[in-house]
C-alpha positions in Angstrom: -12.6 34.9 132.0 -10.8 32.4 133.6 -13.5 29.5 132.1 -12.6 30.7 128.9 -8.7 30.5 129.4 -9.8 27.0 130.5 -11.7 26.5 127.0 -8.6 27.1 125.1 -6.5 25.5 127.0 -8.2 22.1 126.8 -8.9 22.6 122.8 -5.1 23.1 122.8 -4.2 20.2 124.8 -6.9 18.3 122.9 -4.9 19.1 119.4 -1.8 18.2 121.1 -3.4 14.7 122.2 -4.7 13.7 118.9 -1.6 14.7 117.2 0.5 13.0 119.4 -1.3 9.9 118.2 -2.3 10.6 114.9 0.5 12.7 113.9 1.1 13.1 110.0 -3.3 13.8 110.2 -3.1 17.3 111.8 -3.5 19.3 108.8 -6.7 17.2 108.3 -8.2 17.7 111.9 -7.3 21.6 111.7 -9.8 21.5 108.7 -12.3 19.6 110.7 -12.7 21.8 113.4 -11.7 25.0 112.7 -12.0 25.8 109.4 -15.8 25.7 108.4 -17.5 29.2 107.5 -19.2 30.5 110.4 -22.4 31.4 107.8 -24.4 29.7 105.1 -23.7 30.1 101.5 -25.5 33.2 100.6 -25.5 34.9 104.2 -22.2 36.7 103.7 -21.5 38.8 100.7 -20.1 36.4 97.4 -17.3 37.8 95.9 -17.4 39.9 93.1 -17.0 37.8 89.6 -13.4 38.3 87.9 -13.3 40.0 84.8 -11.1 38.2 82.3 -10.2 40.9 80.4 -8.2 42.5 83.6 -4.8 40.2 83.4 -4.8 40.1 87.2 -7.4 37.4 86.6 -5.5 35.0 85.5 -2.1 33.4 87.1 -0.2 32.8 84.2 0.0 34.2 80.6 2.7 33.1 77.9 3.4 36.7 77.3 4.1 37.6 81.1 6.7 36.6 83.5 5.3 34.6 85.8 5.8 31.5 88.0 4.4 29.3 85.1 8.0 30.1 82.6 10.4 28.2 85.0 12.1 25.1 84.3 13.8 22.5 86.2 17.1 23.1 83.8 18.4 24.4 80.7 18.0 20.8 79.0 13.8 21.8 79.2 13.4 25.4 78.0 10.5 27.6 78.1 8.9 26.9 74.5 5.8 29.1 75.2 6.9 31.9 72.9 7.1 29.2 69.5 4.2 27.1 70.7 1.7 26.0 68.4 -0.5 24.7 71.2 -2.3 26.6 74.4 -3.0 24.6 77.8 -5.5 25.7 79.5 -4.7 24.9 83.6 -7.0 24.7 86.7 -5.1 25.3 89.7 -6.4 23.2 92.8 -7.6 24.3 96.7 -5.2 27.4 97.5 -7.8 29.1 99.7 -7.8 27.1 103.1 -9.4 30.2 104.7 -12.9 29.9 107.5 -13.6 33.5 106.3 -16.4 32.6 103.4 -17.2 30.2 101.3 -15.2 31.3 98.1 -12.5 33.3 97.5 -12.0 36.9 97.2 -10.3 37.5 94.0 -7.9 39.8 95.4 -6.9 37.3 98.5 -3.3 37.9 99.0 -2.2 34.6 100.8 -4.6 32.1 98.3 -2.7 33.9 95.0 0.5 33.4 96.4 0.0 29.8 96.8 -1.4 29.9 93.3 1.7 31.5 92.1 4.6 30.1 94.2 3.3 26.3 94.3 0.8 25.6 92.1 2.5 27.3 88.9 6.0 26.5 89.4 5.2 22.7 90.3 2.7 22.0 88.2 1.4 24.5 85.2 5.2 25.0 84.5 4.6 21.1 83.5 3.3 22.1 80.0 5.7 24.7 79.0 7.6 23.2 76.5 4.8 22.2 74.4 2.2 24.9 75.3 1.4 28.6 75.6 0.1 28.2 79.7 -3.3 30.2 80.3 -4.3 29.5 84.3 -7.5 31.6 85.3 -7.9 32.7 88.7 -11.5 31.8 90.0 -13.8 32.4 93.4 -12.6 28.7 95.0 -14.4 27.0 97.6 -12.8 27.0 100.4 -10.8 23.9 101.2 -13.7 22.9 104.2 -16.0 22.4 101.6 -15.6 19.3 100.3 -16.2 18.2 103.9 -19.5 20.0 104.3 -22.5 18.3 104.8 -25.2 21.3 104.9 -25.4 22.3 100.8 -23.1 25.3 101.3 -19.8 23.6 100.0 -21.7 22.1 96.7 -23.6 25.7 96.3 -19.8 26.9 96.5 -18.2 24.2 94.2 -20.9 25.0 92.1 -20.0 29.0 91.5 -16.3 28.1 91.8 -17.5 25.9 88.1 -19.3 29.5 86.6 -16.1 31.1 86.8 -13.6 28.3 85.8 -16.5 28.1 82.4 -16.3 31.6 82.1 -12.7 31.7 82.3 -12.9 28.8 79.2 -15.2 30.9 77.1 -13.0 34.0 77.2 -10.1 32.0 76.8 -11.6 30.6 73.1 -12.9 33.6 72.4 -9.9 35.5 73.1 -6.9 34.0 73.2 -7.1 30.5 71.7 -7.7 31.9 68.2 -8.8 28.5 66.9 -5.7 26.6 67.9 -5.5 23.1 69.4 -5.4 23.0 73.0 -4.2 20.9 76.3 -7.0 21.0 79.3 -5.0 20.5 82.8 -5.9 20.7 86.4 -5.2 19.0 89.9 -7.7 18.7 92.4 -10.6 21.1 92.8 -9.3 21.9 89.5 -10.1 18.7 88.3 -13.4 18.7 89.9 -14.2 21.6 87.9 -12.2 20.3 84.7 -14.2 17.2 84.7 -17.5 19.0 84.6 -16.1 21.2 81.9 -15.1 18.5 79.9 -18.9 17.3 79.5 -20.3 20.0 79.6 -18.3 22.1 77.1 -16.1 20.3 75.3 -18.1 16.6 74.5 -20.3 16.5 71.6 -18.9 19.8 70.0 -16.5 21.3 67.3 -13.6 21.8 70.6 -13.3 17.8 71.4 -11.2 17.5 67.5 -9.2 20.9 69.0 -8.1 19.2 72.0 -4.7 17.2 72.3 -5.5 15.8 75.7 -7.1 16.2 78.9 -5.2 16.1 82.4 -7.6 16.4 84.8 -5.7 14.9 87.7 -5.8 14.8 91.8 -9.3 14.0 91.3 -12.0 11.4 91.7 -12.7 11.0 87.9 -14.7 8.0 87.0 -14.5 8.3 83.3 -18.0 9.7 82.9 -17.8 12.5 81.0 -17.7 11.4 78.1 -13.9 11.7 76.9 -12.0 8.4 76.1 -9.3 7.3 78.0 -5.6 7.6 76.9 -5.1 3.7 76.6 -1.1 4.6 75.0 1.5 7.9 75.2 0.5 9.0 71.8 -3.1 8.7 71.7 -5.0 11.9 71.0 -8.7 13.8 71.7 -8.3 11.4 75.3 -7.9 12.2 78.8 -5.4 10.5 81.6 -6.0 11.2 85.4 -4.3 9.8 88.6 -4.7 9.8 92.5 -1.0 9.0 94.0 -0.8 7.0 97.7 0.9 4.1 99.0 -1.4 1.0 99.3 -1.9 1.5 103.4 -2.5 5.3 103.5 -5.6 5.8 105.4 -6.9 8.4 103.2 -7.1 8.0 99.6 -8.7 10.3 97.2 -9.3 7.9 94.3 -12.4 5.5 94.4 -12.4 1.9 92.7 -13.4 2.2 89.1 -11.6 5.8 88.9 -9.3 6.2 85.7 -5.7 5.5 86.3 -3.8 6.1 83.7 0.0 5.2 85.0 2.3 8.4 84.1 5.4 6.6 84.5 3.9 4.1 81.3 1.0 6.0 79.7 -0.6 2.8 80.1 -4.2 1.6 81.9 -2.5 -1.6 83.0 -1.8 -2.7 86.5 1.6 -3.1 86.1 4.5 -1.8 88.3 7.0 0.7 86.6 10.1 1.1 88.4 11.5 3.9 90.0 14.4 3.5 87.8 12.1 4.3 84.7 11.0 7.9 86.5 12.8 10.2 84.2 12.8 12.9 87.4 10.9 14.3 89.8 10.7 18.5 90.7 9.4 20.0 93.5 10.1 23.9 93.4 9.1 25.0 96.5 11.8 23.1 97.5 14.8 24.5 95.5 14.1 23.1 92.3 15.9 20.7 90.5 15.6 17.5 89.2 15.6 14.3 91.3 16.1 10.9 90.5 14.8 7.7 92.1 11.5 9.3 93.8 8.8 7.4 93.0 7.8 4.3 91.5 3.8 3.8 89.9 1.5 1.1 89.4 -2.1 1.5 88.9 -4.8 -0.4 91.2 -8.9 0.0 92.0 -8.3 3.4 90.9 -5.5 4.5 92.7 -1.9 5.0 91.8 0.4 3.0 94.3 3.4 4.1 95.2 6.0 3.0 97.4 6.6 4.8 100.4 8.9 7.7 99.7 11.4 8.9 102.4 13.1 12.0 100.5 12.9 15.1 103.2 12.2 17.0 100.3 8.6 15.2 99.4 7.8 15.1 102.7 4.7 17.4 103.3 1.3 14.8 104.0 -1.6 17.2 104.8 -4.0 14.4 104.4 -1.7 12.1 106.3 1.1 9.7 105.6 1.1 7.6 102.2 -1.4 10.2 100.7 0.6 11.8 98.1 -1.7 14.6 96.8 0.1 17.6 97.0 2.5 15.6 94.5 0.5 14.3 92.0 2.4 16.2 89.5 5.7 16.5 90.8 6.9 12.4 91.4 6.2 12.7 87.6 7.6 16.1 86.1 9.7 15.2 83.7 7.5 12.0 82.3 4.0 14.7 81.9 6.0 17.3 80.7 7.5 15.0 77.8 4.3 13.2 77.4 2.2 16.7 76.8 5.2 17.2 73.9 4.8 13.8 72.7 0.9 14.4 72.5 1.6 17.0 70.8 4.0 15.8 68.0 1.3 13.2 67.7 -1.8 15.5 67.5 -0.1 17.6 64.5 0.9 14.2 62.6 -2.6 12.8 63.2 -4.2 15.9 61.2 -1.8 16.8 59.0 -2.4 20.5 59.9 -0.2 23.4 58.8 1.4 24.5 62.1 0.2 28.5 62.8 
């Protein structure tokens, strides 16, 4: 007993070592050791597929209240009830659990950081141009992007079957034949950038869509959809990975599309913080803030200067990384962008609003 009391200890004091000298990296180390399935893909039980038709499903719906409706103040309303266009959003990595490989669908603590971060800070982006549809969908588990066995792909890949199946319901059901915005962050965009070739490229849905967001991700342009080269362009996709140039870990890779959301342009030139209409984090009170964040693209990476608000202060992949804010340094600019898309998309075809 008491060699085990001795085991913990010194795995304690070991966190408390390395965090003492890497600190701003812990939530990264946490996932390293500790939160890797104890099984294989396939050992344990998967998760029973969601039924789309059960409401529960999905996170938001423009005819529910839900996280997705708020807005930073009364100068940006909730448009979702007149909208002419749907968005379809992929949330990112809300299930950081060692307990199986994807999610339960009914996982309390995963769908409450679905709800209370992901759609207040960043589906409730694209309500004022756009009905918001955000499926719920078995995600892999945070660890497996780190995994090196086949278990994290094999769980990436079913996390994909549901996010497609979510899609197809959504055309068949809700979408009735209306143009559309395709959003996401992180595994979201993972998923959205697989989507994109797989479903939308090459068919009668690429003329449907007003833009593609799929951003927090490593997209290399691939897929097949051009890149939005200016604010208005249409039937195009933008994506960006925000860090300051010395963070240590960077989830873009050189040759990654970076389209600059403070410009709308693929240049590499800065845009001031002073040209940042406002940033909104939620989970920290709302509002809007002014003089956050600055943007300038480079080797496919947005660059950002170090930011030293309090309230845009949480690093889980360590300092400079600014994943978790991807969307929120940049509120105000996507959320008047997706309506400028918009504007653009109905003048381009001349089509009869519904």
């Amino acid at each position: 007993m008491k060699k085990v009391g001795y085991w913990i200890a010194g795995v304690l004091l070991l966190i408390v070592v390395i965090g003492f000298f890497a600190r701003g990296y812990i939530g990264v180390i946490a996932m390293t050791l500790f939160m890797q399935p104890d099984h294989a893909f396939g050992d344990e039980s998967i998760p029973l597929a969601p039924d789309y038709s059960n409401e529960s499903n999905w996170a938001a719906l423009p005819w529910r209240k839900d996280s997705a409706d708020v807005t930073p103040s009364s100068e940006f309303p909730d448009n979702q009830a007149a909208a002419q266009v749907d968005v379809f959003f992929v949330h990112p990595t809300t299930y950081v659990s060692s307990e199986a490989w994807n999610q339960p669908m009914d996982h309390v603590s995963a769908n409450k950081r679905t709800d209370e971060w992901v759609m207040r800070d960043q589906a409730s982006v694209f309500n004022g141009c756009c009905k918001v549809f955000a499926p719920r969908y078995r995600q892999a588990t945070l660890f497996s992007f780190q995994d090196q066995t086949g278990s994290g792909e094999l769980a990436l890949n079913l996390a994909y079957e549901d996010v497609r199946e979510a899609f197809r319901y959504f055309l068949d059901n809700f979408s009735q034949d209306r143009p559309f915005i395709l959003a996401s962050h992180s595994q979201g965009s993972k998923h959205l950038d697989r989507l994109l070739k797989e479903e939308v490229v090459d068919t009668s849905l690429l003329p449907r869509m007003v833009a593609a967001y799929p951003v927090g991700f490593s997209v290399d342009g691939t897929n097949g959809i051009p890149i939005c080269e200016h604010s208005e362009q249409v039937n195009c996709q933008v994506s960006w990975n925000a860090n300051t140039a010395d963070a240590v870990i960077k989830l873009a890779k050189p040759g990654d599309v970076c389209v600059n959301p403070l410009s709308w342009l693929v240049d590499d030139k800065l845009v001031s913080v002073s040209e940042n209409q406002g940033s909104v984090t939620y989970s920290e009170g709302g509002g809007i803030d002014t003089g956050i964040a600055d943007a300038r693209c480079s080797q496919g990476s947005l660059l950002v200067s170090e930011v030293e608000s309090d309230r845009y202060s949480n690093a889980p992949f360590g300092p400079g990384n600014y994943h978790v804010y991807d969307y929120s340094f940049y509120y105000l600019s996507v959320r008047l962008n997706a309506q400028q898309r918009v504007a653009s998309y109905w003048s381009v075809n001349a089509v009869e609003t519904r």
